[in-house]
N, C-alpha and C positions, 0 to 999 in steps of 0.2 A: 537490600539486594534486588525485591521483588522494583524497587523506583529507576534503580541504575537499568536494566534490564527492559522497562518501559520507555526509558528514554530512548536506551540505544534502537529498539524497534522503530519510535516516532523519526531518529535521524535517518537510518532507513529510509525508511519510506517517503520521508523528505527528499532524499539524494535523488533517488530515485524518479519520483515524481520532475522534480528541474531535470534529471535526465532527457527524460520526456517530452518535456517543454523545448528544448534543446536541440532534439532529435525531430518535435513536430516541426519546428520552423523549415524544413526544407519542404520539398513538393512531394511527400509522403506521410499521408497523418496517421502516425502510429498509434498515437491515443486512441482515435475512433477502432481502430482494429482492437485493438489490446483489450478495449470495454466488450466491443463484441466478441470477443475471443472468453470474458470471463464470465458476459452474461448468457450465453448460447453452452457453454461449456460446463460450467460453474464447477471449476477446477479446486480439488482438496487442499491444495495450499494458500489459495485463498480463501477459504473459511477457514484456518489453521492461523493465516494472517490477521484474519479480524476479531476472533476468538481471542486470540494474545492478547490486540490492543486493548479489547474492551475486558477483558477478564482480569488485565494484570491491573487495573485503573481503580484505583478506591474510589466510588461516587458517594461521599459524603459531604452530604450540602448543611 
Protein backbone atom coordinates (compact mmCIF):
# COMPACT_ATOMS: atom_id res chain seq x y z
CA UNK A 1 0.00 0.00 0.00
CA UNK A 2 2.68 2.29 1.50
CA UNK A 3 4.65 1.60 -2.67
CA UNK A 4 1.28 2.23 -4.55
CA UNK A 5 0.88 5.43 -2.71
CA UNK A 6 4.66 6.53 -3.44
CA UNK A 7 4.12 6.18 -6.92
CA UNK A 8 0.98 7.80 -7.32
CA UNK A 9 2.69 10.93 -5.36
CA UNK A 10 5.87 10.60 -7.91
CA UNK A 11 3.03 10.77 -11.07
CA UNK A 12 1.80 13.71 -9.32
CA UNK A 13 4.31 15.49 -9.30
CA UNK A 14 5.49 14.43 -12.49
CA UNK A 15 2.21 15.73 -14.29
CA UNK A 16 2.61 18.45 -12.70
CA UNK A 17 6.05 19.50 -13.22
CA UNK A 18 5.37 18.95 -17.53
CA UNK A 19 2.43 21.23 -16.62
CA UNK A 20 4.84 23.57 -16.02
CA UNK A 21 7.05 23.21 -18.58
CA UNK A 22 4.09 23.52 -20.83
CA UNK A 23 2.70 26.65 -19.26
CA UNK A 24 6.53 28.17 -19.03
CA UNK A 25 6.95 28.15 -22.84
CA UNK A 26 4.77 31.04 -23.29
CA UNK A 27 6.13 34.81 -22.46
CA UNK A 28 5.20 34.10 -18.69
CA UNK A 29 7.63 32.07 -16.57
CA UNK A 30 5.72 30.58 -14.05
CA UNK A 31 8.23 28.43 -12.76
CA UNK A 32 10.57 31.17 -11.71
CA UNK A 33 7.47 32.76 -9.81
CA UNK A 34 6.26 29.39 -8.24
CA UNK A 35 10.04 28.71 -6.85
CA UNK A 36 9.87 32.23 -5.49
CA UNK A 37 6.57 32.02 -4.32
CA UNK A 38 7.80 28.54 -2.26
CA UNK A 39 11.18 29.84 -1.36
CA UNK A 40 10.02 33.39 0.22
CA UNK A 41 6.87 31.74 1.59
CA UNK A 42 7.83 28.36 2.36
CA UNK A 43 4.25 27.17 2.36
CA UNK A 44 2.90 23.92 4.69
CA UNK A 45 1.90 21.98 1.85
CA UNK A 46 5.00 21.88 0.43
CA UNK A 47 6.90 20.43 3.30
CA UNK A 48 3.79 18.06 3.84
CA UNK A 49 4.78 17.32 0.01
CA UNK A 50 8.33 16.54 0.47
CA UNK A 51 7.79 14.73 3.85
CA UNK A 52 5.47 12.08 1.84
CA UNK A 53 7.97 11.65 -0.81
CA UNK A 54 10.86 11.19 1.27
CA UNK A 55 9.16 9.33 4.29
CA UNK A 56 7.10 6.99 2.22
CA UNK A 57 10.70 5.79 0.36
CA UNK A 58 12.51 2.84 1.97
CA UNK A 59 16.22 3.77 1.51
CA UNK A 60 17.80 0.55 1.66
CA UNK A 61 20.97 0.28 -0.17
Amino acid sequence: MQKENFFLTKLECFLVIIGLILIDVGPIPVTAFGSLFILFRRPKWFKELIDHIYLSKNFDY
